[in-house]
C-alpha positions as CSV (number, residue, x, y, z in Angstrom):
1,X,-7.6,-15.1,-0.8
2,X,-4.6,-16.0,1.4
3,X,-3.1,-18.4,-0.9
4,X,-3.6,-15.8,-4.1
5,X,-2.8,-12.4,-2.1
6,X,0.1,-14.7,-0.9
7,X,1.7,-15.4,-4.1
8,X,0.5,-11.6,-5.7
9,X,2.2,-10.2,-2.6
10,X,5.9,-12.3,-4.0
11,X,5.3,-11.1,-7.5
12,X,4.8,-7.6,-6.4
13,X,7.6,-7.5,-3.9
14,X,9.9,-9.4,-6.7
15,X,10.2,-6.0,-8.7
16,X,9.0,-3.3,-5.8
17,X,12.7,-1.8,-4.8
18,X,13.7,-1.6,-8.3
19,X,10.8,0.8,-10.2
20,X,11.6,3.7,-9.0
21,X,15.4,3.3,-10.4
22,X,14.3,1.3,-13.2
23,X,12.4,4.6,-14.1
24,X,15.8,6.8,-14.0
25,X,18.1,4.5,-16.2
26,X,15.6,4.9,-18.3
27,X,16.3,8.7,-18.4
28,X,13.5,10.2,-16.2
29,X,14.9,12.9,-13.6
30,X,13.8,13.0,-10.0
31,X,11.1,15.7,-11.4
32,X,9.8,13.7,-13.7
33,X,9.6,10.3,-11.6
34,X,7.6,12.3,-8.6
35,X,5.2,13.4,-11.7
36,X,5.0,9.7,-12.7
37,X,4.2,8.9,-9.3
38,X,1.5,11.6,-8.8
39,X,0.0,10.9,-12.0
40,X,-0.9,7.3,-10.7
41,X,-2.7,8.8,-7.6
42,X,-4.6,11.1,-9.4
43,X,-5.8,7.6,-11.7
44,X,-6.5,6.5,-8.7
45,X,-8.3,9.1,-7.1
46,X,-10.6,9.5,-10.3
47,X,-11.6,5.9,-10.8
48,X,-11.9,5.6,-6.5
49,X,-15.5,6.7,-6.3
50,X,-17.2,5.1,-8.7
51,X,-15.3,1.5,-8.0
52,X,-16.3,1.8,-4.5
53,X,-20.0,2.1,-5.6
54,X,-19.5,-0.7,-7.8
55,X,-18.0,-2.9,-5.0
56,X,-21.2,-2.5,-3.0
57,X,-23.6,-3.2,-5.4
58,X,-21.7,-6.5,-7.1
59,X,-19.0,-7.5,-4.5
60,X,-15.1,-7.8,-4.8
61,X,-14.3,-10.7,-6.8
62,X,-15.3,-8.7,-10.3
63,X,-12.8,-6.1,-9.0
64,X,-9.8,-8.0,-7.8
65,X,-9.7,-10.0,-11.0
66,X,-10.3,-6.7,-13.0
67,X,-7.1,-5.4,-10.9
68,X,-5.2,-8.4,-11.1
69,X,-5.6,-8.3,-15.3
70,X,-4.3,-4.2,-15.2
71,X,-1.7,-5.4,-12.7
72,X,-0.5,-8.3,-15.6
73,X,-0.9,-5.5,-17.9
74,X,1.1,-3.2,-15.9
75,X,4.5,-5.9,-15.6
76,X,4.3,-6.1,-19.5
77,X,4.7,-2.2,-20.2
78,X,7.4,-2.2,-17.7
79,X,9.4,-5.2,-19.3
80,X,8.9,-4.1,-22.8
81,X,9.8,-0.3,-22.2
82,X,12.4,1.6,-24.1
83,X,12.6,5.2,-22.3
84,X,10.7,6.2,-19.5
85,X,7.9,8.1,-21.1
86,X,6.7,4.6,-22.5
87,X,5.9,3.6,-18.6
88,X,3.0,6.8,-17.9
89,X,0.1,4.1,-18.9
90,X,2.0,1.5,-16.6
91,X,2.6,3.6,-13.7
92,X,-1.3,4.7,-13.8
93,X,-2.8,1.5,-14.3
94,X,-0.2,0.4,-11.2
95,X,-1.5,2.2,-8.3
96,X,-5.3,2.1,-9.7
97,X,-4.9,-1.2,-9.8
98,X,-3.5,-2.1,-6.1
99,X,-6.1,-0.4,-5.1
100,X,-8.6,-3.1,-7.0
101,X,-6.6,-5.9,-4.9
102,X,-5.3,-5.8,-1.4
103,X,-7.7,-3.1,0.1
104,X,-10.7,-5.2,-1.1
105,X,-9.5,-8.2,0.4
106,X,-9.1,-6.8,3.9
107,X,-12.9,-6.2,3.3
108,X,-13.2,-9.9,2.7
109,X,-11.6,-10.6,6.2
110,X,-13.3,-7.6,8.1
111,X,-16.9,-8.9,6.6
112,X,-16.0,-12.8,8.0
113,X,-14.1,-11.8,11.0
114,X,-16.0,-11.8,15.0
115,X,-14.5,-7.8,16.3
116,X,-12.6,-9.5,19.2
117,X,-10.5,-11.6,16.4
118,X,-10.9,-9.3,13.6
119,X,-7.5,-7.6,14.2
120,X,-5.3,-11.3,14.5
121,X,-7.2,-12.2,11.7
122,X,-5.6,-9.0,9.5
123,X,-2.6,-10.0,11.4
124,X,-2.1,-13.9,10.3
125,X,-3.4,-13.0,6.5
126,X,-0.2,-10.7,6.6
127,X,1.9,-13.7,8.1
128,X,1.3,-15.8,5.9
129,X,1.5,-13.4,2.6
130,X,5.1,-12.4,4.7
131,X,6.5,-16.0,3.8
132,X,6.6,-16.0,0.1
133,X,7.5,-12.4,0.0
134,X,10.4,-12.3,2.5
135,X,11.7,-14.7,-0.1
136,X,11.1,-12.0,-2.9
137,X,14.3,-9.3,-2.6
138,X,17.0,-11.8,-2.8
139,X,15.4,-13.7,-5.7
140,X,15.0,-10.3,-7.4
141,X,18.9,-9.7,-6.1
142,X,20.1,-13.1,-7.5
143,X,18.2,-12.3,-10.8
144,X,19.4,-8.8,-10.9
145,X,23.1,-9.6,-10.5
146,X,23.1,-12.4,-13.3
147,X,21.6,-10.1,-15.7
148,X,24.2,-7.3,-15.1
149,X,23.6,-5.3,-11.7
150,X,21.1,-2.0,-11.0
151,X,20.7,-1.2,-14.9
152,X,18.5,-1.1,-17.8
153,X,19.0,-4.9,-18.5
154,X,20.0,-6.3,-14.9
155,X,16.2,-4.7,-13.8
156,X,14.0,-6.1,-16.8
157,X,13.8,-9.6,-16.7
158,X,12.0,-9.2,-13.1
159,X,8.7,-7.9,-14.3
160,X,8.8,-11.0,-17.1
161,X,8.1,-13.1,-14.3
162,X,6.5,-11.0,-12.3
163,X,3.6,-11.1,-15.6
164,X,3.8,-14.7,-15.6
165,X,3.1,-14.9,-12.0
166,X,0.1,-12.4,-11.5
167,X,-1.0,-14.2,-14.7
168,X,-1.5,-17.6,-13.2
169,X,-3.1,-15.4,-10.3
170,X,-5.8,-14.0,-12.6
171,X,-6.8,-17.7,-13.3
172,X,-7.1,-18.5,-10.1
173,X,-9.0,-15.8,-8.6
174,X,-11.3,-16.0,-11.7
175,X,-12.0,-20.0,-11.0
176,X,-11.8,-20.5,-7.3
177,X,-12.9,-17.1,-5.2
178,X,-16.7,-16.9,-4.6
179,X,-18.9,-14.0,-6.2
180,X,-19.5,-11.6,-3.6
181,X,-23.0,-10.6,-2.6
182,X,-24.5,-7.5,-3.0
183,X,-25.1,-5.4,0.4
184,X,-25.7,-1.9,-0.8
185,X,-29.3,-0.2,0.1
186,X,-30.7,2.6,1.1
187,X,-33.3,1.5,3.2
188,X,-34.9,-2.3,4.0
189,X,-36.6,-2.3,0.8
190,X,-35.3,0.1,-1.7
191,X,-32.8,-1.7,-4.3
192,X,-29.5,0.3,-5.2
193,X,-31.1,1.0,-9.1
194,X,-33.5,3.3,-7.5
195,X,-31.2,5.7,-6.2
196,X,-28.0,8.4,-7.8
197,X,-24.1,7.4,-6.7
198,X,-24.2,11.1,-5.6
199,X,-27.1,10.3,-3.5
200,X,-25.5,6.8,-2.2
201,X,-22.3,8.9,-1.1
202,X,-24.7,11.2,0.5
203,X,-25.8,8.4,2.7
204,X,-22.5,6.8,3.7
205,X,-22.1,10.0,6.0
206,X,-25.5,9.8,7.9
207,X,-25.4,8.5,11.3
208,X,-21.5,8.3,11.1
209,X,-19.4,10.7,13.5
210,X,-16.0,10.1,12.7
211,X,-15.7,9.9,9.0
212,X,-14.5,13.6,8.0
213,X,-11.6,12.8,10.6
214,X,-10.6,9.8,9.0
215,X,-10.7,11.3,5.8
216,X,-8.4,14.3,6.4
217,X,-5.9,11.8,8.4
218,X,-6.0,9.6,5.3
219,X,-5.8,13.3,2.8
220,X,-2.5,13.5,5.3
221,X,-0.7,10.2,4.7
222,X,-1.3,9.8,0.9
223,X,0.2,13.2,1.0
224,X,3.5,12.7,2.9
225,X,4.2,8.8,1.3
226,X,3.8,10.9,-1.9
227,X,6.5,12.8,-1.0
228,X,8.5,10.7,0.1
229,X,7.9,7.0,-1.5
230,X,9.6,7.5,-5.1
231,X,12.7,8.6,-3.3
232,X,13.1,5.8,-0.9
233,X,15.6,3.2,-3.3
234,X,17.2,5.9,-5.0
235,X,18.5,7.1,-1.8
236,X,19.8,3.9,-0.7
237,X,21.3,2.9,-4.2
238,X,22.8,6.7,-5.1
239,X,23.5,8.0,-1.9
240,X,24.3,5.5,0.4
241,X,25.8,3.1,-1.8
242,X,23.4,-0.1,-1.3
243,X,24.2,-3.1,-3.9
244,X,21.3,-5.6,-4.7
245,X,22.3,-8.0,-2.2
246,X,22.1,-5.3,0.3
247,X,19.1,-4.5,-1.4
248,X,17.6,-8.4,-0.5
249,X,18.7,-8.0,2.6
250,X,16.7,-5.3,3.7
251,X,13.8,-6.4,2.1
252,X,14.0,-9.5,3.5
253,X,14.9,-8.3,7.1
254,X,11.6,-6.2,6.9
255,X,9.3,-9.2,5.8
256,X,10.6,-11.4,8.2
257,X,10.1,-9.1,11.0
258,X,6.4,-8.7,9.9
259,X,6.3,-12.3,9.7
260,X,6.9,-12.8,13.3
261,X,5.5,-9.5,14.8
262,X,1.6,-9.7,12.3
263,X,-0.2,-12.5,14.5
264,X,1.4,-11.0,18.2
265,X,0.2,-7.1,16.9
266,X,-2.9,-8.6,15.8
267,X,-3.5,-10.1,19.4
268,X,-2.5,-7.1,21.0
269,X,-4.9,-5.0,18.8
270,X,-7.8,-7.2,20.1
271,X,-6.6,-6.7,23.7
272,X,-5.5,-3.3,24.2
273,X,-7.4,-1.3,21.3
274,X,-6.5,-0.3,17.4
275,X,-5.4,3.0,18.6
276,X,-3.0,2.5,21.6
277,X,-1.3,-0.8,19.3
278,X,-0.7,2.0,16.3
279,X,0.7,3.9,18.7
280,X,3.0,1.9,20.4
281,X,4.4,0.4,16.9
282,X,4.4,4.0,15.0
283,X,7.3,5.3,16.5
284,X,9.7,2.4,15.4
285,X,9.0,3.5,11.5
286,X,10.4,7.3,12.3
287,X,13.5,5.9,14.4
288,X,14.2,3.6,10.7
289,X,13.5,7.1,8.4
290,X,16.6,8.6,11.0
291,X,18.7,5.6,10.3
292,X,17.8,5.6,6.6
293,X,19.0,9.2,6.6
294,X,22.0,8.9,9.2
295,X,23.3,5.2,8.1
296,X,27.2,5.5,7.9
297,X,27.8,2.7,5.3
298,X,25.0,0.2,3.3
299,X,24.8,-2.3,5.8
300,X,23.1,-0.2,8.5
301,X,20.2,0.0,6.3
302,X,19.7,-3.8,6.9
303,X,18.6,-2.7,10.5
304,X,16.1,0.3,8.3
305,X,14.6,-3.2,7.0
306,X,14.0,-4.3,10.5
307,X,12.4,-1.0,11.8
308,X,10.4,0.0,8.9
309,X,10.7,3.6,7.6
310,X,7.9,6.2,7.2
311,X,6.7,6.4,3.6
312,X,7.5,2.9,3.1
313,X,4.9,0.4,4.4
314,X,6.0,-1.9,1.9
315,X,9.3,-2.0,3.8
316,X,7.3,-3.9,6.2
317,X,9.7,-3.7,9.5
318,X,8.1,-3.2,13.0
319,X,6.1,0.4,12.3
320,X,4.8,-1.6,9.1
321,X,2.9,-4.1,11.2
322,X,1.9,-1.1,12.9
323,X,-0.7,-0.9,9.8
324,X,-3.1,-3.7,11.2
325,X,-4.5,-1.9,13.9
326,X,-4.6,1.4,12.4
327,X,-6.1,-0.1,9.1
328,X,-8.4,-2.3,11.4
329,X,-10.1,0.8,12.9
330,X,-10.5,2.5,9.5
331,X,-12.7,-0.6,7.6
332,X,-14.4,-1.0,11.3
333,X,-15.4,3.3,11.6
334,X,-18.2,1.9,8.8
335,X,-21.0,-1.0,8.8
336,X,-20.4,-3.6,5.6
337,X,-22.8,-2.2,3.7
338,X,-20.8,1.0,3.2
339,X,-17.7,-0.7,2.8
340,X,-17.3,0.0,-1.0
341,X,-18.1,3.3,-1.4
342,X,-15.7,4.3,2.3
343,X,-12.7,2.5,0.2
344,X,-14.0,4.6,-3.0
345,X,-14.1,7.9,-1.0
346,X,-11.1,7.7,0.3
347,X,-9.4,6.9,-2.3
348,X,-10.5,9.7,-4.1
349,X,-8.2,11.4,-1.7
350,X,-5.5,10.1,-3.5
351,X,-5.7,13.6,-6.0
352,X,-2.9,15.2,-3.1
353,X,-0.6,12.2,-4.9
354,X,0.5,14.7,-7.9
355,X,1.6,17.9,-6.2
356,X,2.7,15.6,-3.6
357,X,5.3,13.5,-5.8
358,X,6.1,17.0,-7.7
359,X,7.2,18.6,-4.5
360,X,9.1,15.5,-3.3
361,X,11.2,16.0,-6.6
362,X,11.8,19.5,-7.1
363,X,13.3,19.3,-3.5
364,X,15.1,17.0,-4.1
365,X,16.3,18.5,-7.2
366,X,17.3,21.4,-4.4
367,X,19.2,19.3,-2.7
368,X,17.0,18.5,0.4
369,X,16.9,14.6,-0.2
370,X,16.6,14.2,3.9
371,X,14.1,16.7,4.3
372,X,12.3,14.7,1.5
373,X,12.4,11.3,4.0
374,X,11.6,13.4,7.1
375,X,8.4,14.8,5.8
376,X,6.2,11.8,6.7
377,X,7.9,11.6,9.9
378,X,6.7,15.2,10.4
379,X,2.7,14.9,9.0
380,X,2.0,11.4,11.3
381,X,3.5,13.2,13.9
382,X,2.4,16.5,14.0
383,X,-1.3,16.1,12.5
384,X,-2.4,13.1,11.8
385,X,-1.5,11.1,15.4
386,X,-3.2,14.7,17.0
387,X,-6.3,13.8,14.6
388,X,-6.8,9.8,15.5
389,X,-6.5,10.7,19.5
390,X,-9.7,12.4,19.1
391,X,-11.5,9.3,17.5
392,X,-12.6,6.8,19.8
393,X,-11.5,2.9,19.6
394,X,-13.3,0.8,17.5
395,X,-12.7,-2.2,19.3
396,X,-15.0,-1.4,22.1
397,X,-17.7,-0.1,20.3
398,X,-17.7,-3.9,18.1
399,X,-17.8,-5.5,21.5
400,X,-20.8,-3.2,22.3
């Protein structure tokens, strides 16, 4: 899983600060991309439940190849698209299908991981995906320059080899990752095939404290990145004036940074808790959302790149790696066997994506682009850090 998710993660990066823009040269407003956007949560959401039921009773490996076919599937719609309505099946199939892929393979390393190592475990994984993606934006840069700059034609030839790529990926999941074991029951002798899915949901609550918490923190994040995310490179290309190279450069500032700051947060989680680690490295992401919105020229937001920005965990930056720990004590709030159908559940929350997206771009639209970038700031902040204080640390309950 490290060496696949490792090259997955450079074909996904190669292409991931261009989409959004690609969407508009191809003629979609800033209504109409937030739509596009919440469409592919609400795909999400709908398929969430029933894949996380799945995952439980056959394992991961089905899933993450399915995903990684609808992710190859997804690079060819993009490259072959003419105007921008052509890209609604891609943009669904894209977000339903990272959810079939990296999420289930941080179950992998949860499920093989000792608690007291569990967290620099999640940490070196994202160390070592970090080295062939920081080399990601400037390739994409180099490649979008030669072919003509931030346009319909400069953009294109990126998701050709991105489909190439995640292509070769497919075979290798498909050859070399072992099936997964099913570990969903309902009691030490009843199978999964004698019970409902409503009924199996049912269960994944009993003798579980914290779980409606988590799910209205998570109901609050998809919510503000909804609002925020599709908005992100359009800001730096239209407003502030960033070039492709500057582009690269931010990317590849923020990958680097999680490169070197993954195993050391990792460690730290392990030491000092999930929840004080998250929210020690939070606050750097809402400092880079201030720069992003204050920068005076483009090459300030080489330093957003280093800080991360709220709404943006792909940025990676220092309040990105502030997603092992807090991601860390979500998959550990349940036992393995429930594993599936907590990723399916709460990603069913992923339904607040739509209005979400539609909000972010009829503000926008108004003319309230920064209050558009502030919002996540605003919901970690004000409701969902409020929220995880009240749930305790999963680290010492593991070592219990």
């Amino acid at each position: 899983m490290l060496v696949a998710m490792g090259l997955y993660s450079w074909a996904t990066g190669l292409p991931s600060q261009y989409n959004q823009l690609y969407v508009t040269a191809l003629g979609a407003n800033t209504v109409e991309l937030g739509s596009l956007n919440g469409l592919g949560g609400v795909a999400s959401s709908m398929v969430s439940a029933p894949m996380g039921w799945f995952i439980d009773k056959h394992g991961v490996k089905k899933v993450i190849a399915l995903g990684l076919i609808l992710s190859a599937a997804v690079s060819g719609i993009y490259g072959y698209a003419f105007n921008w309505w052509m890209l609604i099946p891609a943009i669904v199939l894209a977000q339903t299908s990272m959810r079939m892929i990296m999420p289930l393979t941080d179950i992998i390393f949860v499920e093989t991981t000792k608690p007291e190592k569990r967290a620099l475990a999640m940490g070196f994984s994202r160390t070592v995906w970090a080295i062939p993606t920081a080399l990601a934006p400037m390739t994409a840069a180099i490649i979008v320059a030669k072919f003509g700059g931030i346009n319909i034609q400069g953009i294109r030839p990126l998701y050709y080899v991105q489909l190439i790529s995640i292509a070769f990926i497919v075979l290798f999941i498909v050859f070399m990752l072992e099936p997964g074991q099913a570990r969903l029951v309902t009691n030490r002798h009843k199978s999964i095939s004698r019970t409902s899915l409503v009924e199996d949901f049912r269960e994944l609550f009993k003798g579980e404290s914290w779980l409606k918490h988590w799910a209205i923190i998570m109901s609050l994040q998809h919510f503000g990145w909804s609002v925020a995310f599709p908005f992100i490179p359009l800001w730096m290309v239209n407003v502030k004036g960033a070039d492709p190279y500057i582009l690269g450069a931010i990317g590849t500032a923020g990958m680097v940074t999680s490169a070197l700051l993954q195993i050391p947060t990792g460690r730290l989680a392990d030491k000092i808790g999930r929840k004080k680690a998250f929210l020690l490295l939070a606050p750097f992401s809402y400092l880079g959302t201030i720069l992003l919105i204050q920068a005076p020229s483009p090459q300030f937001l080489i330093a957003v790149g280093v800080l991360g920005a709220a709404g943006s965990m792909m940025m990676g930056g220092i309040g990105g790696v502030s997603f092992i720990p807090f991601i860390t004590m979500f998959w550990e709030t349940v036992p393995a066997e429930k594993m599936g159908r907590w990723f399916g559940l709460t990603g069913a929350l992923n339904i607040f994506a739509l209005p979400a997206s539609i909000l972010g771009g009829l503000m926008w639209q108004a003319g309230l682009a920064e209050l558009v970038l502030f919002i996540p700031v605003l919901i970690e902040a004000l409701t969902v850090i409020p929220i995880l204080m009240r749930i305790p640390d999963t680290l010492g309950r593991n070592k219990q």
